[in-house]
C-alpha positions, 0 to 999 in steps of 0.5 A, spaced: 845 051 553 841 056 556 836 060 551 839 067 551 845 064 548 843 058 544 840 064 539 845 070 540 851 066 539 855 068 533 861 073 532 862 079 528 868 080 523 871 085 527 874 091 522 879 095 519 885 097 522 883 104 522 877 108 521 878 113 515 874 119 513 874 124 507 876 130 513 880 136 511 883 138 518 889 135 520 893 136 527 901 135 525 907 136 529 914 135 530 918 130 536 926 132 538 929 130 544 930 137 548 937 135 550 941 134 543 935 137 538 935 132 535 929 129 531 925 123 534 924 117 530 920 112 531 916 114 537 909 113 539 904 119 538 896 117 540 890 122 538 884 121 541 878 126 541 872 127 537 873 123 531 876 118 534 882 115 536 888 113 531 895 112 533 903 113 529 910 113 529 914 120 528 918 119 521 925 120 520 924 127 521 920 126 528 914 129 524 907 126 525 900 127 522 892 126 523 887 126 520 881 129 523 874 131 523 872 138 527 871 137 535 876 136 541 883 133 540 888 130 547 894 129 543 900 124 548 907 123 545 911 117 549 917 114 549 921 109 554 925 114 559 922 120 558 916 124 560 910 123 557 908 129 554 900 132 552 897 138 548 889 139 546 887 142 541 879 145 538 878 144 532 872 149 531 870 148 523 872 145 516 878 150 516 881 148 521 888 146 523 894 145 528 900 144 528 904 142 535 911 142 537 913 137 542 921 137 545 922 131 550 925 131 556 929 125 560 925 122 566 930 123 571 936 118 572 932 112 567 933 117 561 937 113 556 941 117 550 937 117 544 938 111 539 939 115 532 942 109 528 936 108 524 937 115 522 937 114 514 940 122 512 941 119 505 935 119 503 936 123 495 932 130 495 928 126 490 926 121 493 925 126 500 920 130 495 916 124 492 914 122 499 912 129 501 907 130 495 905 123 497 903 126 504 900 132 501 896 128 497 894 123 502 892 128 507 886 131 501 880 130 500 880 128 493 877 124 489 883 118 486 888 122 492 889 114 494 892 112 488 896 118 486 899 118 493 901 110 492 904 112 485 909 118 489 911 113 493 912 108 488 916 113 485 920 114 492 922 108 493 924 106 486 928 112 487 931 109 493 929 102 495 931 104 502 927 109 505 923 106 511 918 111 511 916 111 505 916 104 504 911 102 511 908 108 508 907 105 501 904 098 505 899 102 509 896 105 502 897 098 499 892 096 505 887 101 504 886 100 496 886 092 499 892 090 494 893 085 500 900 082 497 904 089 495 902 090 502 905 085 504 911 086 500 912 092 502 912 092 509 916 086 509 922 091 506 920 096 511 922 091 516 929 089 512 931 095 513 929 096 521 927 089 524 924 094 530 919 097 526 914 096 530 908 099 526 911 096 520 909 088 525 902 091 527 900 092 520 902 084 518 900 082 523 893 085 520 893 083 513 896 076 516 888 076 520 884 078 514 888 072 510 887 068 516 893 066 518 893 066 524 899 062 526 903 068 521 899 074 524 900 071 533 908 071 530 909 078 527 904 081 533 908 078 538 914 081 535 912 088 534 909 088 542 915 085 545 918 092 541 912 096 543 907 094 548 903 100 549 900 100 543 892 098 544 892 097 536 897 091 537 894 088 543 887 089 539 890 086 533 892 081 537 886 079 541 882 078 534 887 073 531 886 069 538 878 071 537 880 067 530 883 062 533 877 060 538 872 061 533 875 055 529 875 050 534 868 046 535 869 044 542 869 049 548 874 046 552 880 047 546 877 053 544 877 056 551 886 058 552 885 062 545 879 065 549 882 067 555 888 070 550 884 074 547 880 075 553 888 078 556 889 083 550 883 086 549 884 089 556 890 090 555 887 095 549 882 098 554 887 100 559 891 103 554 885 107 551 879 105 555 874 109 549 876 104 544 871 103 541 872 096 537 875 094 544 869 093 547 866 090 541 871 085 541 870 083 548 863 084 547 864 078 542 868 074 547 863 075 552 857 073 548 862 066 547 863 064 554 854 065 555 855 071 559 850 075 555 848 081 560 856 084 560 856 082 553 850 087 552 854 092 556 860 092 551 856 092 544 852 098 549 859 101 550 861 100 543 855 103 540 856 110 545 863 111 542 861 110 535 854 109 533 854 111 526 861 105 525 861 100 520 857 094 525 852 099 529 846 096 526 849 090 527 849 090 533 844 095 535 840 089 533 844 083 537 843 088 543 835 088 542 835 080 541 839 080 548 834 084 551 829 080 549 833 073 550 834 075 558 827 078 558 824 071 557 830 067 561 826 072 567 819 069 566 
């Protein structure tokens, strides 16, 4: 094995589902479809901006909101047969917010009446009212907001087991407390009452990968793309499960199918979002096992200059100092 990979060859555990931060702005709206008016449900809203990228789907009420630091924002609405539609926002301080209004228009003859049945217009007022105070909640800055807003929407859901978006509400916040199991369970109602809550997938899929079960994760994943395959946070998900699966088996030979899935669907994330950053450090990662160290560098370079104070920068300002090193001396 040449020098430059035979000390280089390891894999980062690549991270969260979301980065989060203690932020007071926020960017909200609200989707309808122009031709009836009517509220959008489920449709796929990405932010992409200074803080970050983050991606959601509209609520019952075709609402969505962001959480996010001061600086440029590019919100995108998408939903198959109609328009895609943009608006940008600057957010100058820490006072400052937006709301956007989004009305979506058919493209042409492809448009498709909009599919209302998963409409869930017998959600009690108290119900309705506990997950709103769990959104308000979740949206501050407040020490303990995380289990204050669980506990609103554990109220919610008691009140009316079948309120999807309280309960995929309550599974993300399960997540982000860790409680992997609640999580599970609380996803997999949300998935009782709308088999194509593909956001509900992605998330078991990733709690499936935290858990190492792979099989379980590929399976959900799959699932949650084939319903929504422009989701770069599901193809990212899915090009960890298969980084996962790779890095179990020993010999190169019967890790290298897994590799190029993984390989696969980590493109497809960067052509969807090409200013992932965890994008590229999953493919960094990918690079570095198939020995092609000096692109390698360029990925974990790439990663570094969209998010340089994340969760693996000395890490990986470390290993690209090594990488340096490695092909410097490979030169001599």
């Amino acid at each position: 094995m040449p020098r430059t990979t035979s000390h280089l060859l390891f894999i980062f555990a690549v991270f969260t589902l979301a980065a989060s931060s203690a932020v007071a702005q926020q960017i909200q709206g609200q989707v309808r479809y122009q031709d009836s008016g009517q509220a959008a449900l489920g449709v796929l809203v990405r932010c992409n901006g200074t803080g970050g990228t983050s991606e959601q789907f509209t609520d019952r009420l075709g609402k969505f909101l962001f959480r996010v630091s001061p600086g440029h924002y590019d919100v995108t609405v998408r939903a198959n047969g109609y328009v895609v539609q943009q608006q940008s926002v600057d957010l100058i301080d820490n006072m400052s917010s937006e709301y956007m209004f989004f009305r979506l228009k058919p493209e042409g003859s492809r448009a498709k009446a909009p599919d209302t049945s998963t409409v869930d217009l017998n959600v009690p007022s108290e119900a309705q009212k506990e997950f709103d105070k769990a959104e308000a909640v979740l949206a501050s800055d407040n020490k303990g907001a995380l289990e204050e807003g669980t506990r609103h929407l554990e109220r919610a859901v008691t009140i009316y087991p079948k309120f999807l978006q309280a309960q995929l509400r309550l599974g993300t916040a399960y997540m982000d407390l860790q409680q992997w199991d609640r999580a599970e369970q609380a996803l997999k109602k949300t998935l009782e009452i709308d088999p194509k809550a593909a956001n509900a997938l992605f998330a078991l899929g990733e709690i499936y990968l935290r858990q190492k079960k792979d099989e379980e994760a590929e399976k959900v994943l799959l699932q949650g793309l084939q319903i929504e395959d422009r989701s770069f946070q599901g193809h990212l998900t899915l090009a960890r499960v298969y980084l996962d699966m790779a890095s179990k088996i020993k010999d190169d030979a019967q890790s290298r199918p897994f590799l190029e899935k993984a390989y696969d669907q980590v493109n497809q994330a960067l052509k969807l979002n090409a200013e992932l950053a965890q994008a590229h450090l999953v493919k960094g990662n990918l690079l570095l096992r198939v020995r092609r160290a000096a692109d390698a560098q360029h990925e974990f370079e790439e990663y570094l200059r969209l998010d340089p104070k994340g969760p693996a920068a000395e890490q990986t300002r470390a290993l690209v100092e090594k990488i340096k090193k490695a092909l410097e001396a490979d030169k001599k």
